[in-house]
C-alpha positions in Angstrom: -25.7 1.9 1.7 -26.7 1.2 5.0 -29.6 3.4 4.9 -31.0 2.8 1.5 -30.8 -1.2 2.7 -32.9 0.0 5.7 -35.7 1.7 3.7 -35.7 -1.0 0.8 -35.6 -3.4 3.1 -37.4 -6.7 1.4 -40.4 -8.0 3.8 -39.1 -12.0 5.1 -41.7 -14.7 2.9 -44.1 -16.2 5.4 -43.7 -20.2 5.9 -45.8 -22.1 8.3 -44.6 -22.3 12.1 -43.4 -26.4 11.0 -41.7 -25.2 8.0 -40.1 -22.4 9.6 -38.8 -24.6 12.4 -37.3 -26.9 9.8 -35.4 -24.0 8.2 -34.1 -22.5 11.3 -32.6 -26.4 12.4 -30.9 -26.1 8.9 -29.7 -22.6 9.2 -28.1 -23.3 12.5 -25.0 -25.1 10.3 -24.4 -21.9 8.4 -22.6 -18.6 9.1 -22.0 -15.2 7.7 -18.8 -13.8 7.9 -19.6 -10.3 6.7 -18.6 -6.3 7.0 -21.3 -3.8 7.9 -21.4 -1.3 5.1 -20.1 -3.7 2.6 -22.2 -3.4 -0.6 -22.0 -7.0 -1.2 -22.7 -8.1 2.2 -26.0 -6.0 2.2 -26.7 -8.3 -0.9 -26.3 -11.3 1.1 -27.9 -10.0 3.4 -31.2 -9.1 1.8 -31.7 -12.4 0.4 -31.4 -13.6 4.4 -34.4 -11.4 5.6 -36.5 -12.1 2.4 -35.9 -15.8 2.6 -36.6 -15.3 6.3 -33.5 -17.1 7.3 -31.5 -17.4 11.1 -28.3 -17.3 9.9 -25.3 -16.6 12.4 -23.9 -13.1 11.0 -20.1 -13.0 12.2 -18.4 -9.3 12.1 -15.0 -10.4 10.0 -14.0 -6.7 10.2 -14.5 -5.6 13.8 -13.9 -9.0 15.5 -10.5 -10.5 15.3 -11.2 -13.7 16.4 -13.9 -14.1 13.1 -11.1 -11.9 11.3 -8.5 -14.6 12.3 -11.5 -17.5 11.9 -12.1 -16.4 8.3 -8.3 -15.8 7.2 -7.3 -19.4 9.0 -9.8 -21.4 8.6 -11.3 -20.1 5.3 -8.9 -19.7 3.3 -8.8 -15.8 2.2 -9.7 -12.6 3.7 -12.9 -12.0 1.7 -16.7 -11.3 2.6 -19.2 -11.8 2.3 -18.3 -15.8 3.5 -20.4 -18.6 3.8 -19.4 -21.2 6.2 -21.5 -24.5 5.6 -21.0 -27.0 8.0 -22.6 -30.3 6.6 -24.2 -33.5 8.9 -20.9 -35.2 8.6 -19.0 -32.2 10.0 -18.0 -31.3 7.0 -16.9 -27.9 6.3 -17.2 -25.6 2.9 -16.1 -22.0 3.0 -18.2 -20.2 -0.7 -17.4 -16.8 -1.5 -19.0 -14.1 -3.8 -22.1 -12.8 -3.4 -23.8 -14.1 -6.0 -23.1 -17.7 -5.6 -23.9 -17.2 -2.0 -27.6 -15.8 -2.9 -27.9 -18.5 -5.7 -27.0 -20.9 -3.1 -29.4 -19.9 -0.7 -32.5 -19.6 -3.2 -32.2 -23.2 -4.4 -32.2 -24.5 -1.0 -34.7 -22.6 1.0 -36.9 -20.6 -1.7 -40.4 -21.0 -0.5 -42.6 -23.1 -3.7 -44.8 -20.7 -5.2 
């Protein structure tokens, strides 16, 4: 999985040096709790590189303090986990892959 991800690898969208300073002030509120080799992580975590994206990635598996973070805090002991932490302080914890990627391309999908 690991190295098929490697050589399939999608090339990050290119955003002006403004744009891309907005979207890394906005990704700084949002974390990955993820496994290495999980097939659903990789997902995840080929929509961060294509949508060029600095998004903390947190090892849930091989760290127990974000293994203990995700189970406490979270809710469940399931990756890949988003952790969105709004203006307000506000936390929400979304699960799945999917709604993770879907979540991702509505909010920071470059405008063709």
């Amino acid at each position: 999985i690991i190295l098929l991800d490697w050589v399939t690898r999608p090339k990050p969208v290119e955003r002006s040096a403004d744009e891309q300073n907005k979207i890394d002030r906005q990704t700084k509120s949002i974390v990955l709790y993820q496994f290495k080799q999980c097939p659903f992580c990789v997902k995840t975590r080929r929509t961060v590189r294509r949508l060029a994206l600095q998004i903390e990635k947190r090892d849930a598996r091989n760290d127990p303090k974000w293994n203990q973070e995700l189970i406490n805090d979270g809710g469940k002991y399931q990756v890949p986990c988003l952790k969105i932490t709004t203006d307000d302080g506000a936390v929400e914890w979304m699960y799945e892959s999917s709604h993770i990627n879907e979540y991702l391309n509505e909010r920071f999908s470059v405008a063709v």
